[in-house]
C-alpha positions as CSV (number, residue, x, y, z in Angstrom):
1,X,8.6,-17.0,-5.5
2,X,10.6,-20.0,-4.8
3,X,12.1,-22.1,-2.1
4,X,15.4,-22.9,-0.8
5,X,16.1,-25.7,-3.9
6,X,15.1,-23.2,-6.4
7,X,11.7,-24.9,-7.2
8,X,8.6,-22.0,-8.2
9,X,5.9,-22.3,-5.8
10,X,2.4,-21.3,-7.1
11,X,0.5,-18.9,-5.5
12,X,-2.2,-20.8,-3.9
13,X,1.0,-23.0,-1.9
14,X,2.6,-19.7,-0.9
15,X,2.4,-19.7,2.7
16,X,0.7,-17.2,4.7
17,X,3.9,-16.4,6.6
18,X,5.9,-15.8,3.0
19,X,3.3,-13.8,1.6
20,X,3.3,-11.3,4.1
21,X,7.0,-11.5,4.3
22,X,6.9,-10.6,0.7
23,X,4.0,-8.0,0.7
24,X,5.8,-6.4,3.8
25,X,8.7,-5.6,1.8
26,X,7.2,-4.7,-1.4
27,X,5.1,-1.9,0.6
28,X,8.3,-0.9,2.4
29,X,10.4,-0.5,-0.7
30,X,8.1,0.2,-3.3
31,X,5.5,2.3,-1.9
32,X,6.3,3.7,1.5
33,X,9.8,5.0,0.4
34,X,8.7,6.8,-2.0
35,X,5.0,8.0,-0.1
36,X,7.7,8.8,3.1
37,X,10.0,11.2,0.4
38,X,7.0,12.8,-1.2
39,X,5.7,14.0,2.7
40,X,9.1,15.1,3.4
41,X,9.5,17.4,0.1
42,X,6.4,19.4,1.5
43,X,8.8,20.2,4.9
44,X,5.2,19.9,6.8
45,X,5.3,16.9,8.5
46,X,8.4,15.8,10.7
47,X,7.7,12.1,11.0
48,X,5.2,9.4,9.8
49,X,3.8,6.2,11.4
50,X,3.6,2.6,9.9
51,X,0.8,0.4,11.7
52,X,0.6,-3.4,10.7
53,X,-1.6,-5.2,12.3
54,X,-1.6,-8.2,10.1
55,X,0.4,-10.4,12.9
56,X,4.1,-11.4,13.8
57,X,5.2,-14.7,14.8
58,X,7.4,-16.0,17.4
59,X,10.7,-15.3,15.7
60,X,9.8,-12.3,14.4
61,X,9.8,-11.1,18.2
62,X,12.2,-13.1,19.9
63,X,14.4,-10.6,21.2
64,X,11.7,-7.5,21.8
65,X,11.8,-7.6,25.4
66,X,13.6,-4.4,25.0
67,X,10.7,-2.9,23.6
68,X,8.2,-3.9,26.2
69,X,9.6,-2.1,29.0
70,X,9.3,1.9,29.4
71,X,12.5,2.4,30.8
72,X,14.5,0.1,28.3
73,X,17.2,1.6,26.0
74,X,15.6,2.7,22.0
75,X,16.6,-0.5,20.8
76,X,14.3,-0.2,17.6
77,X,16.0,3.5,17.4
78,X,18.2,3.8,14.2
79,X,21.3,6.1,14.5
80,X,21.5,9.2,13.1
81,X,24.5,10.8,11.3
82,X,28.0,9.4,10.8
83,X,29.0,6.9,13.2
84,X,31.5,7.2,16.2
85,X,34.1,4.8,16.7
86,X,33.3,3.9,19.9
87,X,29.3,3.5,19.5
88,X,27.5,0.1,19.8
89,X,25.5,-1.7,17.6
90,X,21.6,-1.4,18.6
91,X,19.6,-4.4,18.6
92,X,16.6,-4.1,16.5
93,X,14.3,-7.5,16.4
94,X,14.1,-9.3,13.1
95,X,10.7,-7.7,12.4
96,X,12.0,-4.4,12.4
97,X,14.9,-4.5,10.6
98,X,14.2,-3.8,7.5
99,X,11.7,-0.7,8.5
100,X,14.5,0.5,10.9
101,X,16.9,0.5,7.8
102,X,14.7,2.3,5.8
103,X,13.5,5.2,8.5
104,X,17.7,5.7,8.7
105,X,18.1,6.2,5.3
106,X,14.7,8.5,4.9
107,X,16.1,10.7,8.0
108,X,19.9,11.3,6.3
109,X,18.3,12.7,3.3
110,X,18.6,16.4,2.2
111,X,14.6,16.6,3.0
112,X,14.6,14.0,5.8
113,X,11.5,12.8,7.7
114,X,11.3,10.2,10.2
115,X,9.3,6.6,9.8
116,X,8.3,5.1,13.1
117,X,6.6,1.4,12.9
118,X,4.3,-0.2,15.4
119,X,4.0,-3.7,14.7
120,X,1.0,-5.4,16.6
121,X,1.5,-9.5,17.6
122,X,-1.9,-11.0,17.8
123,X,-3.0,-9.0,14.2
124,X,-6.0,-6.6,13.5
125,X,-8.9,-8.0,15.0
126,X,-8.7,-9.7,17.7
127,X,-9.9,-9.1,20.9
128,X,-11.0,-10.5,24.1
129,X,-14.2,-9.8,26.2
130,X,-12.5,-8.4,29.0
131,X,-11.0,-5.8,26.4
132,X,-14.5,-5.0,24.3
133,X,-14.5,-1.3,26.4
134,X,-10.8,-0.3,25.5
135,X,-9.9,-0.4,29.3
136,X,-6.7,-2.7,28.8
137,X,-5.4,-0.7,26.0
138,X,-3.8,1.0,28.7
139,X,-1.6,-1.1,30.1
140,X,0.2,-1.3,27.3
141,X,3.9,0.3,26.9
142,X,3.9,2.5,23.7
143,X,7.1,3.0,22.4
144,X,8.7,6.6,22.2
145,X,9.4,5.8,18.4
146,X,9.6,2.1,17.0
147,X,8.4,-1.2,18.4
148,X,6.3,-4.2,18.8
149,X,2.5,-4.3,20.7
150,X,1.6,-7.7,22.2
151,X,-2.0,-6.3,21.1
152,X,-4.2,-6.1,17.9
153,X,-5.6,-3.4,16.1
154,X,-8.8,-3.5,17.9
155,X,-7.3,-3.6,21.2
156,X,-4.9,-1.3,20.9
157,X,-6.2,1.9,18.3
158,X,-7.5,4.1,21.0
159,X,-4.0,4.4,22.5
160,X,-2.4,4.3,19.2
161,X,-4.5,6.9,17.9
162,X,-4.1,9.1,20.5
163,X,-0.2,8.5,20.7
164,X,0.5,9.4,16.9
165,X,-1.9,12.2,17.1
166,X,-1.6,14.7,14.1
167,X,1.2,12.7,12.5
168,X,1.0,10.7,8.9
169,X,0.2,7.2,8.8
170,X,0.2,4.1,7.1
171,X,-2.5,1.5,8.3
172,X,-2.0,-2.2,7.5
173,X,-4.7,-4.2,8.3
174,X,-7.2,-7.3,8.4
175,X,-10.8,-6.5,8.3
176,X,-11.8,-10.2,8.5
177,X,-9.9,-11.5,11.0
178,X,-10.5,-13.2,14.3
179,X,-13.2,-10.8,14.4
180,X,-15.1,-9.2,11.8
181,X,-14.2,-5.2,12.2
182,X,-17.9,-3.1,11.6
183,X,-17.8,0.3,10.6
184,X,-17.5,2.1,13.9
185,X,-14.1,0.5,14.2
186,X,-13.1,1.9,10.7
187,X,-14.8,5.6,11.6
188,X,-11.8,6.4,13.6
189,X,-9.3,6.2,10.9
190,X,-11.7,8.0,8.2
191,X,-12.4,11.2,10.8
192,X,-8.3,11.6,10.7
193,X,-7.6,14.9,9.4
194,X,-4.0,14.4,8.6
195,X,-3.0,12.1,5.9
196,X,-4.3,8.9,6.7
197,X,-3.5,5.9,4.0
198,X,-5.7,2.3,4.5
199,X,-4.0,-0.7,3.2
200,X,-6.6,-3.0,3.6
201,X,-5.4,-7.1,3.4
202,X,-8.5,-9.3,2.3
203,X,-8.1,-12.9,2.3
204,X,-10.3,-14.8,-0.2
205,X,-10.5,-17.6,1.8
206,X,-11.9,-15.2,4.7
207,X,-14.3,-13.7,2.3
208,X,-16.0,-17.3,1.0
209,X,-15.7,-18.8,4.8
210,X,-17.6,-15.6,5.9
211,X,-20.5,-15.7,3.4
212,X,-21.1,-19.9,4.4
213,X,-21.0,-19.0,7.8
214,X,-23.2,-16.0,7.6
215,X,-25.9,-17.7,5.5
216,X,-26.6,-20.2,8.6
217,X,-25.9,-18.2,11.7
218,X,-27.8,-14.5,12.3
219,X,-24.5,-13.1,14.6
220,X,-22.2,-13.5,11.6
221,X,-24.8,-12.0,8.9
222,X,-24.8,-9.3,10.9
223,X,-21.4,-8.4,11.5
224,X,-21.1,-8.9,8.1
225,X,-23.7,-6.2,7.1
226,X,-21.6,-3.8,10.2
227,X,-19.0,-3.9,7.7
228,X,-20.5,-3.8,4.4
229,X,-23.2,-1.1,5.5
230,X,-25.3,-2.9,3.0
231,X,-27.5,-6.6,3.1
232,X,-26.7,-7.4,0.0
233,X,-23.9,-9.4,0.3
234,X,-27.0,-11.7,0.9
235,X,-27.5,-12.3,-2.9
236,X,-24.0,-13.4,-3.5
237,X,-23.6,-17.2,-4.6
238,X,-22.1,-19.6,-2.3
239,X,-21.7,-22.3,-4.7
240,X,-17.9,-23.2,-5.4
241,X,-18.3,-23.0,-8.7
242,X,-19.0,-19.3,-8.1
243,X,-16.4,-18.6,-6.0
244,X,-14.8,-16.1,-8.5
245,X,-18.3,-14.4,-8.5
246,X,-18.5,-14.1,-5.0
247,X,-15.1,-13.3,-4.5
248,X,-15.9,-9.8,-7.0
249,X,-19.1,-9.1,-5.4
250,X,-18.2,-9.2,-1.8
251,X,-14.8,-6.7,-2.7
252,X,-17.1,-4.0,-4.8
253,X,-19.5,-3.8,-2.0
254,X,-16.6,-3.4,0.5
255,X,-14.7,-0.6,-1.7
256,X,-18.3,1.3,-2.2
257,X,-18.4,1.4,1.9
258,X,-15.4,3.1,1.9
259,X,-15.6,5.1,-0.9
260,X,-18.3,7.5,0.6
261,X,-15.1,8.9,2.2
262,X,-13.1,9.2,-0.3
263,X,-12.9,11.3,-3.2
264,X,-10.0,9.3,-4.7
265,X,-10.9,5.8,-6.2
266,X,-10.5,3.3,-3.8
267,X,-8.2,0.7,-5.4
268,X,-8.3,-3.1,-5.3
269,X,-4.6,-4.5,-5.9
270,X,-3.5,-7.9,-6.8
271,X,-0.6,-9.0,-5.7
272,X,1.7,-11.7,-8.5
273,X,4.0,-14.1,-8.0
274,X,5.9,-16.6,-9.8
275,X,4.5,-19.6,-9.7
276,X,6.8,-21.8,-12.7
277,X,9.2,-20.6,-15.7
278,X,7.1,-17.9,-17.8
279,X,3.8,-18.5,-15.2
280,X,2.9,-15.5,-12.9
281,X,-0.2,-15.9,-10.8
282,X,-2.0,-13.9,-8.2
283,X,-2.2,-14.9,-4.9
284,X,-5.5,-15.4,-3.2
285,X,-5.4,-12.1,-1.5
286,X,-6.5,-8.4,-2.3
287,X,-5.2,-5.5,-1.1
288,X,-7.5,-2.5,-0.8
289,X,-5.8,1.1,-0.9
290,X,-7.5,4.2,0.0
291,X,-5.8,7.4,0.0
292,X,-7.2,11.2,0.1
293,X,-3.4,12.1,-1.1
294,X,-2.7,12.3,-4.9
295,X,1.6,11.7,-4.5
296,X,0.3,8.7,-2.7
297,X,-1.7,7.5,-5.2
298,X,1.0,7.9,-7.7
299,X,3.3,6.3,-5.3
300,X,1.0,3.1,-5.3
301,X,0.5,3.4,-8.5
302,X,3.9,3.2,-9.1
303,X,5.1,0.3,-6.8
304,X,2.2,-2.0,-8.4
305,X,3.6,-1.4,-11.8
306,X,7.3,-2.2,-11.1
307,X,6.3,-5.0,-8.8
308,X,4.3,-6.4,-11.6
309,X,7.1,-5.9,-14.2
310,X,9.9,-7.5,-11.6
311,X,7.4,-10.5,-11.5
312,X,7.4,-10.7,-14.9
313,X,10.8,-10.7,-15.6
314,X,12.0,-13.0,-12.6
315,X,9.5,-15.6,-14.7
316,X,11.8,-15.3,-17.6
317,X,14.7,-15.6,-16.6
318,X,17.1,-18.9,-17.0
319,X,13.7,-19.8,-19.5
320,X,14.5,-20.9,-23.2
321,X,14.3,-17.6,-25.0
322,X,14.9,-15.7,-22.5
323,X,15.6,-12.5,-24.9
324,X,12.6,-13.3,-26.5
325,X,10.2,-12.7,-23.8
326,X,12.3,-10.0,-22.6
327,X,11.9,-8.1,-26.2
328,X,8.2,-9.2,-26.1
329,X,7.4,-7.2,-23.3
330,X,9.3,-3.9,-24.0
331,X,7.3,-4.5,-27.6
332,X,4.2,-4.7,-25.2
333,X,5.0,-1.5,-23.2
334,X,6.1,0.5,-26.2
335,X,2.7,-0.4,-27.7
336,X,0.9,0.6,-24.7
337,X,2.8,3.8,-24.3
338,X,1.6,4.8,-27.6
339,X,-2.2,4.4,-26.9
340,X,-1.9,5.8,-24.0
341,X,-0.6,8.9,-26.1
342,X,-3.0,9.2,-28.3
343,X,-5.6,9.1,-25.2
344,X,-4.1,11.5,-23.5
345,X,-4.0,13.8,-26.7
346,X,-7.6,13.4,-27.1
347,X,-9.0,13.6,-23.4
348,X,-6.5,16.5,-23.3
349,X,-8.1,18.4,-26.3
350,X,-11.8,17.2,-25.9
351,X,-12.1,19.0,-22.4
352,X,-9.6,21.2,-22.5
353,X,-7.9,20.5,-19.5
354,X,-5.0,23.5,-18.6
355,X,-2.9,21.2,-15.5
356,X,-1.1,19.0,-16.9
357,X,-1.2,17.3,-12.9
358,X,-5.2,17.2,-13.4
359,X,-4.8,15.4,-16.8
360,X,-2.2,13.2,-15.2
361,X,-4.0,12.1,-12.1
362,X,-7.5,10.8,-14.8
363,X,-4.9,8.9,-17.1
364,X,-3.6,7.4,-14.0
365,X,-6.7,6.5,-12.2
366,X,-8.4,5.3,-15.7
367,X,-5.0,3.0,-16.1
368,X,-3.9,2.9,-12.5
369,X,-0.9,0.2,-12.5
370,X,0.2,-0.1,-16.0
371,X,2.1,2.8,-15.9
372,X,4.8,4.8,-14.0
373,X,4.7,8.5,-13.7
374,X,7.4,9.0,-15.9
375,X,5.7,7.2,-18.6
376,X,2.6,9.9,-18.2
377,X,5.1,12.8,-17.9
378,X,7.4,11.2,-20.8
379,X,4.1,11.8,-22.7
380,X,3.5,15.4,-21.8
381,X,6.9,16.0,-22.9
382,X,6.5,14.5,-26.5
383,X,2.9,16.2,-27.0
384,X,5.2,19.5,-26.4
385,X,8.0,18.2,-28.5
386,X,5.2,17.4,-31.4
387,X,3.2,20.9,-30.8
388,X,0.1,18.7,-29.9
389,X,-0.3,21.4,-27.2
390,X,1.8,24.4,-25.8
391,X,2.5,25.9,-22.2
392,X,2.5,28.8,-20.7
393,X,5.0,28.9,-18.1
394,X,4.9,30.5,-15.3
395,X,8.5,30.6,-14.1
396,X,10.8,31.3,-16.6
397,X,13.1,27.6,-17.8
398,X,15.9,26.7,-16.0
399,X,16.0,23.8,-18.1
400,X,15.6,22.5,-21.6
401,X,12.0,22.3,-23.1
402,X,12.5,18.6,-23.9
403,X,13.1,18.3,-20.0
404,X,10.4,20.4,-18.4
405,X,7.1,19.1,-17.0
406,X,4.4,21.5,-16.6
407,X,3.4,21.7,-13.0
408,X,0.1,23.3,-11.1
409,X,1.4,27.3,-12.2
410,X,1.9,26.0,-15.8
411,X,-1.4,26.4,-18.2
412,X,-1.7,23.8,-21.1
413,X,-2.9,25.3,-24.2
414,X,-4.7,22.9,-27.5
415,X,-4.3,22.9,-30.3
């Protein structure tokens, strides 16, 4: 990351503002692209929500008045089709923008779906007395497709929730905000039926403020068990030499009170920047992902590793040696690539495992983000090339051996 002279910023002096800015558009392009493509190929579901309840500021909705009024022309709408001459540019405010340009492309593709956003001012958790019952939720506007609530999450999810209905969607949002969410606010989103994907922001800050605040004053301890489900966040250490510790603890009890409703791993996902020439550091935030889907996970999966590797490069380049670090890490995958071969040969011949998707999806969860799924399927397809292990197909080949990946009809055979 760096500023407007060109100076690398370390992750710790990253704004809050450019963070999200920056884990905005990695989720867009990296993971909810792809996640939005893989739901279209199934021709089940004709559109798919975005909720991101992490908080807009001022200029971010400076020219939404459009959207706060029912009767108020689509302006968050984006067009369909080829262009006439004589139409008129819509006007989509800056928050939008880049979701609006991505649900135009998704919906002009030969297996289109639509991605509608609802973008929530005042964050995930905050709420006001007055609003504790849900009452006010119902003055707000919802929008017909895209737009911007002057609400937060906990405000505003009975109407939301009952306006997207049995449509897909993406939650973004901050369990330890203004107001720590409990599990009954969560519940909601877990009883979902259709696909349902929690991208759960958690601030480490929030996490060590919480725990001081909780050890002195009853209210907060328990709000913090509401969340956790468990007391034991009581035996974490508040020392600051033990942040780190803390920090681990308080994260593994969260992911274990989700977990319980999910079959796939919850993951915990850190999030690198560049913080000087050939330094990458984390930023003080997790993400926590949970997902019932498997082409999400490997859509995740996916966006963490090439985030990760554009990191990496971007804090190479201009360096002294540049080539040299560049080589350095193709050594580096290469290397990996191997060992993951020769694991996969052997997981694949200890337990016999006949879809190649099943022996894909343990590889990946066991090595979620340092991989892509071509580098799993680039291995299927050299185990077949080497006679490690042979298919049965169950469609005759359209294409090339060399080419082909085994999918759920296809049986994997040892050797």
């Amino acid at each position: 990351m760096q500023d407007a002279a060109g100076r690398s910023r370390s992750a710790r002096h990253l704004t809050e503002r450019a963070f999200l800015s920056l884990l905005r558009n990695w989720l867009l392009q990296d993971y909810i692209a792809s996640y939005c493509r893989s739901l279209g190929a199934t021709r089940i579901f004709r559109r798919c929500y975005l909720i991101d309840a992490l908080g807009l500021d001022a200029k971010s909705v400076a020219i939404d008045q459009l959207s706060d009024t029912p009767d108020a022309p689509p302006a968050t709408r984006p067009s369909k089709g080829r262009k006439s001459k004589n139409s008129v540019p819509q006007v989509v405010p800056p928050a939008l923008q880049p979701l609006a340009a991505l649900s135009q492309d998704l919906s002009q593709e030969s297996k289109p779906i639509t991605l509608n956003g609802l973008l929530l001012t005042a964050g995930s958790s905050k709420r006001k007395e007055a609003r504790l019952n849900g009452t006010a939720t119902t003055t707000l506007n919802m929008p017909k497709e895209s737009g911007i609530l002057p609400a937060s999450w906990l405000e505003a999810a009975p109407l939301i929730l009952k306006e997207i209905e049995q449509s897909p969607a993406i939650f973004l949002l901050n369990p330890l905000g203004s107001t720590v969410f409990s599990s009954e606010d969560l519940a909601p989103l877990y009883q979902r039926t259709v696909p349902t994907e929690l991208c759960l922001l958690i601030s480490h800050k929030q996490i060590v403020s919480r725990l001081h605040i909780a050890q002195r004053m009853p209210i907060h301890a328990t709000a913090l068990t509401g969340l956790l489900r468990t007391d034991r966040w009581k035996t974490l250490p508040t020392a600051e030499e033990e942040s780190n510790k803390a920090l681990a603890g308080f994260i593994d009890l969260f992911i274990a009170s989700l977990q319980r409703y999910f079959l796939l791993p919850v993951q915990r996902i850190a999030f690198p920047v560049v913080a000087g020439p050939a330094i990458v550091e984390d930023v003080p935030y997790t993400l926590i992902f949970a997902t019932r889907r498997q082409d999400s996970l490997i859509s995740m999966n996916d966006a963490v590793y090439l985030h990760r590797r554009c990191v990496y490069k971007q804090s190479h380049r201009g360096v002294l040696g540049e080539e040299w670090f560049a080589d350095q890490q193709r050594q580096r995958h290469a290397d990996a690539w191997q060992q993951l071969y020769q694991v996969t040969l052997q997981q694949g011949k200890a337990q016999r495992i006949r879809r190649w998707p099943d022996l894909r999806q343990q590889m990946l969860i066991t090595h979620f983000g340092q991989f892509t799924q071509q580098d799993y399927d680039a291995v299927i397809r050299q185990l077949l090339l080497n006679r490690e292990v042979r298919c049965e197909w169950r469609q005759r080949p359209i294409e090339t051996e060399e080419t082909r990946i085994p999918g759920n009809d296809d049986t994997l055979l040892w050797r």
